[in-house]
C-alpha positions, 0 to 999 in steps of 0.5 A, spaced: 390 712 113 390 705 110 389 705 102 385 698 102 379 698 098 373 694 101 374 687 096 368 686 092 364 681 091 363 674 087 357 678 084 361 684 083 367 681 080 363 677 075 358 683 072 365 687 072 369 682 068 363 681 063 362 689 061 370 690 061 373 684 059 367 681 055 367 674 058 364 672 065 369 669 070 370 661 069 374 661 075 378 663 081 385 661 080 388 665 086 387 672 091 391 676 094 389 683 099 394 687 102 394 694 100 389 691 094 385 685 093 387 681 087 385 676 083 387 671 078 382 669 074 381 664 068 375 666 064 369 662 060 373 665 053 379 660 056 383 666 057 387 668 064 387 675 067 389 679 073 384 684 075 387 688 081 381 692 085 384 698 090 382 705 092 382 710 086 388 715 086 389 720 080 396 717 079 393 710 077 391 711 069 399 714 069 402 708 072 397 703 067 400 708 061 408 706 063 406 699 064 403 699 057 408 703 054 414 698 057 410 692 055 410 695 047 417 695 049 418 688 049 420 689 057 417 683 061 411 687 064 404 684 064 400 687 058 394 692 062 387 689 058 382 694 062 382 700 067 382 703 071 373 702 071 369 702 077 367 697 082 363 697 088 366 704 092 373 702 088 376 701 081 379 695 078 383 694 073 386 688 068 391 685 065 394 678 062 396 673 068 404 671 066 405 664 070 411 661 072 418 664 074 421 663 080 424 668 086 431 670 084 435 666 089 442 669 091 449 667 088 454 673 086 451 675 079 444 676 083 445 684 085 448 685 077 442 682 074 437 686 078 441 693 077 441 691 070 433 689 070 432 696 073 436 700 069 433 698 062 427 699 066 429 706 066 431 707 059 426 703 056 421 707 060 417 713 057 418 720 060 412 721 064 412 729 068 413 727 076 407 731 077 402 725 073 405 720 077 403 725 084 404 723 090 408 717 091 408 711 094 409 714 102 416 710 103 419 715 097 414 721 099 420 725 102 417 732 099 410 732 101 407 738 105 403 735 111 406 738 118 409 732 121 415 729 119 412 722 115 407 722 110 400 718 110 402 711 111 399 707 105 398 700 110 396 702 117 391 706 120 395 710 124 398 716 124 406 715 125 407 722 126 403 720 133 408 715 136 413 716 140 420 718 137 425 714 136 433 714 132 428 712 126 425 719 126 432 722 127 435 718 121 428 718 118 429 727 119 437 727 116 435 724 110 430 728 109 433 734 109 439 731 104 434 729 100 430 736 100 436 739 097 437 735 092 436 736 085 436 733 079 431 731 073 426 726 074 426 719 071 421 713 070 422 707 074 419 702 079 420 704 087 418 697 090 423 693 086 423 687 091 424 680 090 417 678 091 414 682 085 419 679 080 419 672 077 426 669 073 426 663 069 433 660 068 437 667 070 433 672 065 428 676 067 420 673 066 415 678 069 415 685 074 409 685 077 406 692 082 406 697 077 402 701 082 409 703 084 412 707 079 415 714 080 418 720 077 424 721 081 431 722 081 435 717 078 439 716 084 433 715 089 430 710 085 437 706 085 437 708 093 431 707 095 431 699 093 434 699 101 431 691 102 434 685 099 431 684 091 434 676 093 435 670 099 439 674 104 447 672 104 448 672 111 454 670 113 453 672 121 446 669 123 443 676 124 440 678 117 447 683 116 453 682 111 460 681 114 460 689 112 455 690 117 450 693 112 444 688 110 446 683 105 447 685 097 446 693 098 452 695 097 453 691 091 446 693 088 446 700 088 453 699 085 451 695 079 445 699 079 450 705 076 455 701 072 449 699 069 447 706 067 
């Protein structure tokens, strides 16, 4: 089922904007939509803000509470304003909009300073029960109790559980069973840790953005489950793949990740 909220209108965002951050929107700076619709906004009061707009789920006060936690921590998280409050059939909530930075390109100390950005993520995070942070984002919803073998998808409209099978949802079967017989106890920590929601200014970390996408899992699934590249891909071979054949930087992340620890 595609969780994309309808986006609200220009009248919508103003009159919300005006209850819950006390100041109507001067202007646009930016928006985005994929599972969300978000928008950069500076208002009359010269301040600039983020307000994301997606559909309700029980987990988002959690998640708004970790970002919250993090940032009184001093990790580089967008400080949250206002949420979640409704808009339209959806909610909305706020937060300060941190410019600048830049994606992580790759040289031979990127996949330490990832690991080490997560790690201290995870030891700075609160502890949080899984069960307010339920359910997961699907791609690490391994436990959920639908009949089918995956979960809802959260970014198409169909049932994956409807396509023709393929080795994916062989190796996807596996690992479910490998993860189901795991156990170990559950810490915070941020399951989309992907290049494209971290900025960096001169090798330090600068801001870690889609704070929807914390989790209490396993600490081992969290590491793992960073199976895409935080950087540049380093491919030596013109097809996307290391000379090890696994994709660029895997290897190298997960390890750090636990030497970090």
């Amino acid at each position: 089922m595609d969780g994309a909220a309808p986006g609200p209108s220009t009248s919508e965002l103003a009159e919300w904007c005006v209850r819950w951050l006390d100041a109507a929107p001067a202007r646009l700076l930016w928006s985005r939509h994929h599972l969300s619709h978000v928008f950069g906004i500076e208002l009359v009061d010269a301040r600039e803000v983020v307000v994301k707009v997606r559909t309700d789920t029980s987990r988002i006060t959690a998640t708004i509470d970790v970002q919250r936690s993090l940032a009184d921590a001093g990790f580089p998280a967008p400080r949250p304003l206002v949420g979640p409050r409704p808009i339209s059939d959806a909610i909305a909530t706020a937060e300060t909009l941190v410019a600048g930075g830049v994606q992580l390109q790759w040289d031979e100390d990127a996949p330490n300073r990832f690991a080490s950005a997560l790690a201290d993520l995870v030891r700075l995070a609160p502890a949080v029960p899984p069960e307010v942070l339920a359910p997961p984002p699907a791609w690490v919803w391994w436990d959920h109790e639908f009949s089918g073998l995956w979960p809802p998808a959260d970014d198409r409209p169909f049932d994956l559980n409807t396509m023709p099978p393929t080795r994916v949802d062989e190796a996807a079967r596996h690992a479910r069973t490998r993860l189901s017989d795991y156990s170990a106890p559950s810490v915070v920590g941020h399951c989309d840790w992907e290049s494209q929601n971290m900025r960096w200014t001169n090798g330090r970390l600068h801001v870690v953005h889609d704070w929807d996408s914390v989790v209490a899992r396993p600490e081992a699934t969290i590491a793992g489950s960073r199976r895409r590249l935080s950087v540049e891909r380093r491919d030596v071979r013109g097809d996307g793949r290391s000379e090890r054949g696994l994709p660029c930087g895997l290897r190298d992340r997960t390890g750090a990740f636990m030497d970090a620890r």
